[in-house]
SEBAFI-834354 format. One record per residue: residue in one letter; x, y, z of N, C-alpha, C, O, CB in turn. Coordinates in pm, whole numbers, plus 50000, padded with zeros to 5 digits. Glycine has a CB too. Layout:
<nodes>
AXYZXYZXYZXYZXYZ/...
</nodes>
This chain:
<nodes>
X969778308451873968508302751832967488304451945967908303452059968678287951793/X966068307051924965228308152007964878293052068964718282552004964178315851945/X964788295252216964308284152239962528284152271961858292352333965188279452350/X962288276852230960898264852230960438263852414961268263352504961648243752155/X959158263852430958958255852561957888248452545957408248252432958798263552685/X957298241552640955488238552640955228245852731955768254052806954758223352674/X954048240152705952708247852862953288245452979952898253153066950878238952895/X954058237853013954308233853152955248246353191954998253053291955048217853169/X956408249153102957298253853129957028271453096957738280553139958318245653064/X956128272553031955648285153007954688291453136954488303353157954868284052870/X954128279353219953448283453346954488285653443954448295453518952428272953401/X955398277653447956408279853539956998294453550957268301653645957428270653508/X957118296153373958348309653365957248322253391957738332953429959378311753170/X955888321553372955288334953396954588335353561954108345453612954048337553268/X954668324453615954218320353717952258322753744951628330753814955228327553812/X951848311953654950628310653627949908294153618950298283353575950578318453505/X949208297053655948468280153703948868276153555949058285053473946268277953753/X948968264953527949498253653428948108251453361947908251653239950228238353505/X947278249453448945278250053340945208262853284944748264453171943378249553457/X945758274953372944948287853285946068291153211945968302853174944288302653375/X947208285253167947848288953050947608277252929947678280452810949388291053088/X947358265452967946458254052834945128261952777944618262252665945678236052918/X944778267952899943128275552885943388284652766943048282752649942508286553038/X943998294052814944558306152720945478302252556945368309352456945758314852833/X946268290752562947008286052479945728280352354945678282652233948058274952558/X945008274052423943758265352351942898279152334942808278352212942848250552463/X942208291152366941628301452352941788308252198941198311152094942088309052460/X943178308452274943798324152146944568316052050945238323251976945228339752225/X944698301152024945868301051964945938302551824946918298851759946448290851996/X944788308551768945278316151640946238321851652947108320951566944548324851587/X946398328851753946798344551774948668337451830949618344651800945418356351942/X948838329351875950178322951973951018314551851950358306551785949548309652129/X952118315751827953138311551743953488299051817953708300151938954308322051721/X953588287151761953598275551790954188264051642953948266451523952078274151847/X954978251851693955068242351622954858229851652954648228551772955908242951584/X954828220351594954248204251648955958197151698956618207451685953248191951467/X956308193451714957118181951733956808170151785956748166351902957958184651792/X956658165451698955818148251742954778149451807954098156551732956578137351843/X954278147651880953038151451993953118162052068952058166552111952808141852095/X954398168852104954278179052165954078191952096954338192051975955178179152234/X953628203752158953738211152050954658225652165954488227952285951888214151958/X955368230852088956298240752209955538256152083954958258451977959058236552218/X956098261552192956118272152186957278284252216957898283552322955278272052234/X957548295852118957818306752093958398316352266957868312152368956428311252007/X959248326052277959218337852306958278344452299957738348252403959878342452262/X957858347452193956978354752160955548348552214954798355852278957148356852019/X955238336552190953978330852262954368330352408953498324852475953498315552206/X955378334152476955018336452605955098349752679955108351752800955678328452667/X955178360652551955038374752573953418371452565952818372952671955848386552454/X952898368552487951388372252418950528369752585949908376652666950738357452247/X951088351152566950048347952684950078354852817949038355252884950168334252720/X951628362552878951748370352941950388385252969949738390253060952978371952889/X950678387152774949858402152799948468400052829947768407152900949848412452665/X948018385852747946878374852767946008381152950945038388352975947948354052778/X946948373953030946848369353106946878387453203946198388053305947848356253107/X947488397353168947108407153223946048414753204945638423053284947828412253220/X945468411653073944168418653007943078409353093941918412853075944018416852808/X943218400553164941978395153231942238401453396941418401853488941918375753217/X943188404653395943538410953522942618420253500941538417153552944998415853552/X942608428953453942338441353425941058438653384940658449153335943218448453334/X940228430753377938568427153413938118425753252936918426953228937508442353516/X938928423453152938398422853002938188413953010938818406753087938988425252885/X936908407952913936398399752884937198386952751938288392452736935258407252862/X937218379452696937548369452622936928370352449937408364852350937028357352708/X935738379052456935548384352334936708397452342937668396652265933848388352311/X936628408152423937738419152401939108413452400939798418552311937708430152515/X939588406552453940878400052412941598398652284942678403252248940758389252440/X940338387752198940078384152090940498398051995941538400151931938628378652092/X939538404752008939988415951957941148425451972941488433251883939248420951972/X941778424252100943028432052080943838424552014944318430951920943678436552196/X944198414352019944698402751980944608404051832945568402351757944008390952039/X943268407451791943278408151632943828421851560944158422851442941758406051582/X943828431351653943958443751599946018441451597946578441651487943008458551721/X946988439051745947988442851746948628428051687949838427851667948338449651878/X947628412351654948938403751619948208397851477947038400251447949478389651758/X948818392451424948278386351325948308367851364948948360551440949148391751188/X946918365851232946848351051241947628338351248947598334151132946378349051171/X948328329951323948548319451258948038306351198947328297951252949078317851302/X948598306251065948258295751051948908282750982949058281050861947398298651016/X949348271851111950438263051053949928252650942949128243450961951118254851174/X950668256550804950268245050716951258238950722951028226850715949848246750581/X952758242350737953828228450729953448219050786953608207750739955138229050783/X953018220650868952998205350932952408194250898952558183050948952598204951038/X951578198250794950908184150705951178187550537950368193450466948818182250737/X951738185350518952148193050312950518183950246949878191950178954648181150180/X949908171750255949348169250176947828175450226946888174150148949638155950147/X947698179750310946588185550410946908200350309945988207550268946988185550628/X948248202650283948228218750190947868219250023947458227949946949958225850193/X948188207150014947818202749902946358201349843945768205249742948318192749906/X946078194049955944308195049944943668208749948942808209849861943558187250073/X943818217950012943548229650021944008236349936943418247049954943768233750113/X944748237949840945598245049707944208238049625943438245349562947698238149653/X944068226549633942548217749504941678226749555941358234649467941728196749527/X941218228749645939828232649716939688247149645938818251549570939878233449909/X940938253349701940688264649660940598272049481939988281249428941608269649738/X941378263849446941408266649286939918258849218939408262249111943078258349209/X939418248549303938258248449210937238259449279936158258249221937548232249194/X937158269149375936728276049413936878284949347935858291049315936868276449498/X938498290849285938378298949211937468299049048936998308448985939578300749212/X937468288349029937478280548910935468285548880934878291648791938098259548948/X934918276849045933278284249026933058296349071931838297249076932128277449098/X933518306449107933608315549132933338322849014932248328248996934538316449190/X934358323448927934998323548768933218321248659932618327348571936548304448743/X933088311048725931678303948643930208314748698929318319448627931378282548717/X930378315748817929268319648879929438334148803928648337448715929238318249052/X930608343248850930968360348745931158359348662931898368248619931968370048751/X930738348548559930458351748401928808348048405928138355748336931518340348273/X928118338348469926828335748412926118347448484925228351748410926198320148440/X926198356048632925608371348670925888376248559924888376748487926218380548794/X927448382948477927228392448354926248387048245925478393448174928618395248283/X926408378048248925578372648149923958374848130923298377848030925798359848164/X923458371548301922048369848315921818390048290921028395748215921508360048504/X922588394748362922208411448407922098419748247921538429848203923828420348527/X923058408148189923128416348043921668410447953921238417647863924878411447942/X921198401347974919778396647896918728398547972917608397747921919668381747855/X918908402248141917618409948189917548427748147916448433248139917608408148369/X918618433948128918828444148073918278447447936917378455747923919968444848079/X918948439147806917798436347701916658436647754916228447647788917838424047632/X915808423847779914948425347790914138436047881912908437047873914888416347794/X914788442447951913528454748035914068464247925912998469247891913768462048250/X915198471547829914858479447743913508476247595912678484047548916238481747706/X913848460747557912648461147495911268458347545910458455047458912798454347410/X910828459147671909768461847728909818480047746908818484047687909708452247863/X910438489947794910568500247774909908505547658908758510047653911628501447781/X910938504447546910618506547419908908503247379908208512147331911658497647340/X908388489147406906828486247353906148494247461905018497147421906238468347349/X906428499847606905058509447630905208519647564904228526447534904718514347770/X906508523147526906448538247436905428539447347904458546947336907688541047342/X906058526447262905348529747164903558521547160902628520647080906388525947041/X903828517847278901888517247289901078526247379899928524747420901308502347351/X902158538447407901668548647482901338561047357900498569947355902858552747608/X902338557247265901998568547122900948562047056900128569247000903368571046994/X900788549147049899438541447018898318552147033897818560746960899148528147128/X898148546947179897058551147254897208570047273896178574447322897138541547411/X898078579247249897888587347214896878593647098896038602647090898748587947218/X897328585947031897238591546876895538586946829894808593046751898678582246755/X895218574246905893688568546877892968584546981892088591046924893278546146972/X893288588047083892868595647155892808608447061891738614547047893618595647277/X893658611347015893898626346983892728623246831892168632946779896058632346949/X892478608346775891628608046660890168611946702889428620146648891678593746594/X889928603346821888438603646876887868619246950886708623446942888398590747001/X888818624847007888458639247066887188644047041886918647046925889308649647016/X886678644947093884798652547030885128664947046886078669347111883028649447136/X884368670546990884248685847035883288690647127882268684147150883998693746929/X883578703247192882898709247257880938701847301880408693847377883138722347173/X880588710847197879218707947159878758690747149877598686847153879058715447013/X879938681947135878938668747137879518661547187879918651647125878438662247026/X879838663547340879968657447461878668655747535878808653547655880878664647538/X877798656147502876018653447589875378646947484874188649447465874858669647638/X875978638647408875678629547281875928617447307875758608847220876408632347161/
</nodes>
């Protein structure tokens, strides 16, 4: 079985100030595999590879936004919902009535796009035909030649 540590013991084992691994732990910890146990919360192998590589990428003069980003590109998110089930619960409501107006909102757009659509074809349609209107009064009135200075 993997064992668990905290911050204390994770500064010890990489040999790093005990603030700049809370620093880093509290930073990235989307990014750091972690669980609660009562108040404490331990941590992973693997979260003490990360904060390791963490902690060499600042060596190496990167900044805390670029981190972020390597971080996003080579680990994925965590995100602990066990640890509260009715906190998941609430969020399962949230989201389904989200789906729910979502649902409401992409039927009343088809809806609106389909009766602004009507309506700009039958506006279309009436200049046509008040453009053949106004053709046709034109083509009645035409003078001729000779009695245009009339």
């Amino acid at each position: 079985m993997e064992e668990y540590m905290n911050a204390t013991q994770m500064a010890q084992e990489l040999e790093l100030a005990e603030n700049t691994v809370r620093r880093y732990l509290r930073l990235f910890k989307d990014y750091i595999p972690a669980r609660q146990e009562g108040r404490m919360t331990k941590y992973s192998p693997v979260a003490l590879q990360i904060v390791a590589q963490i902690g060499s990428w600042y060596k190496e003069g990167l900044t805390t936004h670029d981190i972020t980003r390597r971080l996003r590109e080579a680990h994925t998110r965590v995100i602990d919902v066990a640890a509260d089930p009715p906190q998941l619960d609430r969020v399962v409501e949230h989201l389904q009535r989200l789906e729910e107006r979502l649902e409401k909102q992409q039927t009343f757009i088809e809806e609106s796009l389909k009766q602004r659509d009507q309506m700009l074809m039958a506006a279309i349609r009436e200049m046509m035909e008040s453009k053949k209107q106004i053709a046709a009064a034109e083509e009645k009135q035409e003078k001729k030649w000779w009695q245009w200075w009339k």
